[in-house]
N, C-alpha and C positions, 0 to 999 in steps of 0.2 A: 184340511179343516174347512169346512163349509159356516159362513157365517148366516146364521139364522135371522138374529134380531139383534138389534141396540137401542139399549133405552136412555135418553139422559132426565136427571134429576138434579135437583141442587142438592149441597152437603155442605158441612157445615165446617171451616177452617180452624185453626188454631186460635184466632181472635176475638168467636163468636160470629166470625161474618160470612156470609155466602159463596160458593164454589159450585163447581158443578161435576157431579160424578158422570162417568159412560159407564154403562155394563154392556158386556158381549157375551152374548150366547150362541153357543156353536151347536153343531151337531155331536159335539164330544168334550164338553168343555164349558165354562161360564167365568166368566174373570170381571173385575172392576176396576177401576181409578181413577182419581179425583187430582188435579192438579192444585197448586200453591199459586197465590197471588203476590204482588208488592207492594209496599206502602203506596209507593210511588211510579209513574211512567215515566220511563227515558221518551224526550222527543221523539227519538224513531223509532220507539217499541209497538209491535202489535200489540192492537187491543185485547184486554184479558177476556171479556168476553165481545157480546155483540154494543155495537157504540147506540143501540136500540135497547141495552138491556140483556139478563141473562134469561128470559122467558122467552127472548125473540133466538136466543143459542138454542134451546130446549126444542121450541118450533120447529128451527130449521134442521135438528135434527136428527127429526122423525122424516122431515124430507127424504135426508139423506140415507135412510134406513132402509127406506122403497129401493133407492138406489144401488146400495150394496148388499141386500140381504140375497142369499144365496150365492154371493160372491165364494169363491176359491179363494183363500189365502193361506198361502200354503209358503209361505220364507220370508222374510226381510223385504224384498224385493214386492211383494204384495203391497207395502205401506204406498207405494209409488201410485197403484189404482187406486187405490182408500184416496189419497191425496188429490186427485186427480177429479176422482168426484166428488169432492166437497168442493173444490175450487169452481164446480161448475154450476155448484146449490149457492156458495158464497157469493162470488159475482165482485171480487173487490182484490185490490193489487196484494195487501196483507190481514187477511183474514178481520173486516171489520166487522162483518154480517155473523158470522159462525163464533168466532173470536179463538184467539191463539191455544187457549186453556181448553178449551172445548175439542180441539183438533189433536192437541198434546194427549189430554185425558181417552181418547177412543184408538190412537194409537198405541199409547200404552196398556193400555185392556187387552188389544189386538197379541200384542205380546205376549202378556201373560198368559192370553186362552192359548196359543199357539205354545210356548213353552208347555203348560199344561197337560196339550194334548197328548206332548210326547214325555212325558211325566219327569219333567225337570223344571228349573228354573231357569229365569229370561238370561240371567246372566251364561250360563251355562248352554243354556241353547245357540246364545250370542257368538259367545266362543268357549268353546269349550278346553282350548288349550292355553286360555286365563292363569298369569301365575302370581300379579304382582297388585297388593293395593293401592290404592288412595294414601298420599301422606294427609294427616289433616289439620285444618285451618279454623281455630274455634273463636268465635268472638267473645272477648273478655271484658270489655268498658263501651259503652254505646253512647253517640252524640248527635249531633245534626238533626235530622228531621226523625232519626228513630228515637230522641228523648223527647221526654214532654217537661224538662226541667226550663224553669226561665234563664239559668244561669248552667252555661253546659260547654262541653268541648267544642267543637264547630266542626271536626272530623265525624263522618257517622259511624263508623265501626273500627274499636283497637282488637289487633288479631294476635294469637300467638297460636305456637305449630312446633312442638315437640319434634327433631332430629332422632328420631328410632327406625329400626329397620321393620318391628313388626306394629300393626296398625291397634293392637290392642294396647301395647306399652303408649300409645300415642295419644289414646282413649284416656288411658289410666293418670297418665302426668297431666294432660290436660285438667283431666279434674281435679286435680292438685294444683295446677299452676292458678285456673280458677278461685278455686279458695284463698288460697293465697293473695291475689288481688285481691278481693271482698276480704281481706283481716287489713291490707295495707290504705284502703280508702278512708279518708278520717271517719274519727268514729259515730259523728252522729247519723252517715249516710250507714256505717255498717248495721246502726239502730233502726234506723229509719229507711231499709233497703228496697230501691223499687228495681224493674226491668224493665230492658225493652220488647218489643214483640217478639223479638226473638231471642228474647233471652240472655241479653248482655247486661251488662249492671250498669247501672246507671250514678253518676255523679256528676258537680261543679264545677270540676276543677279544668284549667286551661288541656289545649293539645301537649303542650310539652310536661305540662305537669304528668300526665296520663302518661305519657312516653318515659320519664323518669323512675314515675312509680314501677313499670313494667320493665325496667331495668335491674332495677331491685329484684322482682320476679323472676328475673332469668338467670341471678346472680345466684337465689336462694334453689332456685330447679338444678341447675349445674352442681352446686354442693352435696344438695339431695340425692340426686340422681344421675349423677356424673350426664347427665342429657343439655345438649345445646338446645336453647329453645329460641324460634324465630321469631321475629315482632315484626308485624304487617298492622298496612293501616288502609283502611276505607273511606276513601278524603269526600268521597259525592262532591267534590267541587262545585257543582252546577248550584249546588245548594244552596252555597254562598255566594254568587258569582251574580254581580248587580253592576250595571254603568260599565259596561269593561274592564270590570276590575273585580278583585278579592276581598268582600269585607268580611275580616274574622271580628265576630262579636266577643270572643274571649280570648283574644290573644293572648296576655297573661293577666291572671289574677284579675280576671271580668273585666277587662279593660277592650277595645275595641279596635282593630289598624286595618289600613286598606291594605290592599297589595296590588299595584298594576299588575299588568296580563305578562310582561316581560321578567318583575319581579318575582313571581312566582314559580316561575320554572327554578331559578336559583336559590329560593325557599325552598322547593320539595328537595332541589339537590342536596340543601345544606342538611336537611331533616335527615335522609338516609346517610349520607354521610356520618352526622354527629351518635346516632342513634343504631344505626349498623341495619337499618328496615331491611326485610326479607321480599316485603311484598307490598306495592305501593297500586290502590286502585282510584282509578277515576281520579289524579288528582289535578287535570282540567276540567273546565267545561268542557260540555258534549259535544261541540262544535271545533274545538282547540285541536286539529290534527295535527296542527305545524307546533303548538307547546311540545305537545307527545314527541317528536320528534326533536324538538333542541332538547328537551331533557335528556333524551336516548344518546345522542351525539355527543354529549357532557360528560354522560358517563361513561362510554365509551374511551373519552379522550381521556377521563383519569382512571380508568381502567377498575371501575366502580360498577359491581355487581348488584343488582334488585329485579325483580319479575316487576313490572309496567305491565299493572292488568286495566285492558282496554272493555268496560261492560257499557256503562251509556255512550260509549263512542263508537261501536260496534253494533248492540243493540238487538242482539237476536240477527241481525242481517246480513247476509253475505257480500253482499255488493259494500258495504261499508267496512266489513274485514276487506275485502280485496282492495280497498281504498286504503285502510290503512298499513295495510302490507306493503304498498306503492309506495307510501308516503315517510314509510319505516316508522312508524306513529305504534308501534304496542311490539312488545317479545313476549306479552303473554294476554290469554281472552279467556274472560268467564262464558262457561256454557250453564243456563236457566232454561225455566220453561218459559221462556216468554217469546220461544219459537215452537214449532213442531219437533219431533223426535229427528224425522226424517231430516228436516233441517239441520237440527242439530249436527247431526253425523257430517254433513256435508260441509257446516263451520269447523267442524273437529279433522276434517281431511285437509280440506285447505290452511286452514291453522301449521299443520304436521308439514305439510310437503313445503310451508316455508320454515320451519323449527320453531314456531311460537308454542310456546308451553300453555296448558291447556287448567285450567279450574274449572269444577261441576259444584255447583250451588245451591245451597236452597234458599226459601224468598222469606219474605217476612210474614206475611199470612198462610203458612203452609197447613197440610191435611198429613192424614196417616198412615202415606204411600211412601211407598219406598223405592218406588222405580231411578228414583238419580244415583240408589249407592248400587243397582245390579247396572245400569246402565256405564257408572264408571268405572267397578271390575273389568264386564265385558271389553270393555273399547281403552282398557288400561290407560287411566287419564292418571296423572301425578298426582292433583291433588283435588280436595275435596273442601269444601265450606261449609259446615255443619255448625250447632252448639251442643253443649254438654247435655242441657237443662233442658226439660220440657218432653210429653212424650210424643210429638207429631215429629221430633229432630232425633229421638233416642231411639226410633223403631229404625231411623236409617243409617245408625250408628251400630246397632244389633246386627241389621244383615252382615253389614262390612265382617261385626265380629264373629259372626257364624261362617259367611265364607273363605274367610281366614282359617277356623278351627278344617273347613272342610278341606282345603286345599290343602291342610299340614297333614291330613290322615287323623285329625283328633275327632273322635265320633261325645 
């Protein structure tokens, strides 16, 4: 496949706010994609676009167009030159001038036209001898800096994640477990219902009241559906993380408490203990390697099971997975676009060759691309962070459920 031309333009997110699409046109082929943004940056995240703006991404390119057009790209192994020459338009340690989004989005184009060309899909092109999906991880109650309520959880995402073998019954309780919470939330919020950007619901009520109510949910999924269902939480720590310390502004019942740096490790402990958590994220600050690690060492010593998903401690970067691999700081890391593709992979190896369990994510300002649910067939990641609601999260919910149909022989 000969790459012709690339064009970038802005497009337009799930928020109403700006993104940048790549098209690639080939000599047998034309593909697009437009990357997802975050509310928020992790201190060590690459910038989503250029820290000049996303007209100065666009700019640079057309740069970069000169450079690769007539490029061969012809495997996997292509993204390596693509890579290679933007670092050389870029000029910066992680992509501050081009920006991460920008390098994600033309990679994954790259993909597509190349799958394309050989008239299949990326996932399949990927690997073609693909057999297992995504378990999935749907956000149910949103807090921290995804609500806009004055009175709110202090946790930013409550998860829940259906124990099924096939990834549509997983789809399908979800949307039930869903509902279910929005009937259990008091009733002027079920009157008066807002979301977050990504589509979690939104309430007042403390962290443990939300963990309570979601007990109930999993009492009533289990009856229903004889299905164990998981409860995972998305602490953003750093969110609240002021003077060396924890301040939850709604500990219980709007009420306020600090937590030292030491206390909170044995908080998060007591949490998944009392409440059975599947999956605990970020619930240090982003700098707290050695937290990550006595919590790890805790649970170990009572012989206390939960995925410790490391994302603003990690960061899209590999040098800081190898750190926290060193430091035994995470047994599990979210994979975003707030690296390259190619990166990606390379977090998703090292991850594996030390047995960290692996999540594929989407952001909170996402578009209507689907490259994270072909990307996590191919490269068979466990699980997936997705929501029910909304269609820029439903089209990546779709594929999963179509290449499920495919791989069963269901036409």
């Amino acid at each position: 496949m000969e790459i012709k031309e690339i064009k970038a333009t802005k497009a337009v997110d799930s928020a109403n706010g700006t993104s940048v699409n790549i098209e690639v046109i080939t000599n047998s082929s034309r593909a697009s994609s437009s990357a997802p943004s975050g509310r928020t940056k992790a201190k060590y995240e690459a910038p989503f676009f250029s820290t000049r703006g996303l007209d100065e991404s666009i700019k640079l390119v057309k740069k970069l167009n000169e450079k690769i057009s007539g490029m061969h790209f012809t495997s996997w192994d292509s993204l390596e030159e693509v890579e290679e020459e933007a670092k050389k338009i870029d000029k910066s340690e992680r992509w501050h001038n081009l920006g991460v989004a920008t390098i994600f989005s033309l990679e994954a184009a790259l993909l597509k036209a190349l799958a394309m060309s050989e008239q299949t899909e990326v996932w399949k092109y990927l690997n073609p001898s693909t057999k297992n999906l995504p378990s999935l991880y749907v956000g149910s109650i949103a807090g921290g800096l995804q609500s806009n309520l004055s009175v709110k959880p202090d946790f930013q995402e409550f998860l829940i994640s259906p124990d099924t073998k096939k990834f549509f019954d997983s789809y399908f309780i979800s949307m039930q477990a869903y509902k279910t919470v929005k009937h259990l939330l008091p009733k002027e919020e079920q009157i008066q219902q807002q979301l977050s950007a990504k589509n979690a619901l939104l309430t007042s009520l403390s962290n443990e009241e939300v963990l309570e109510l979601l007990k109930k949910v999993k009492e009533e999924i289990k009856e229903k559906f004889d299905t164990t269902l998981r409860i995972g939480v998305d602490m953003e720590a750093s969110s609240f993380f002021f003077d060396s310390s924890y301040l939850y502004r709604n500990h219980s019942k709007g009420k306020g408490k600090r937590i030292d740096k030491m206390d909170q490790v044995q908080n998060v402990f007591d949490l998944i203990k009392k409440y059975e958590l599947a999956y605990i994220e970020d619930p240090f600050h982003e700098e707290e390697f050695g937290a990550f690690s006595r919590l790890l060492r805790i649970m170990k010593q009572y012989k206390t099971q939960s995925m410790i998903v490391a994302d603003d401690l990690v960061a899209g970067d590999l040098d800081r997975l190898k750190r926290a691999i060193k430091e035994k700081a995470a047994n599990s890391i979210n994979l975003k676009a707030n690296c390259t593709i190619l990166e990606m992979k390379k977090l998703l190896d090292e991850a594996r060759k030390h047995d960290l369990k692996c999540v594929m994510s989407h952001r909170t300002y996402e578009t209507s691309d689907d490259i994270i649910s072909q990307l996590a067939i191919a490269w068979q990641i466990p699980f997936i962070r997705l929501s029910v609601v909304g269609s820029e999260r439903t089209v990546k919910i779709n594929k999963l459920i179509r290449a499920e149909r495919e791989l069963a022989g269901v036409k």
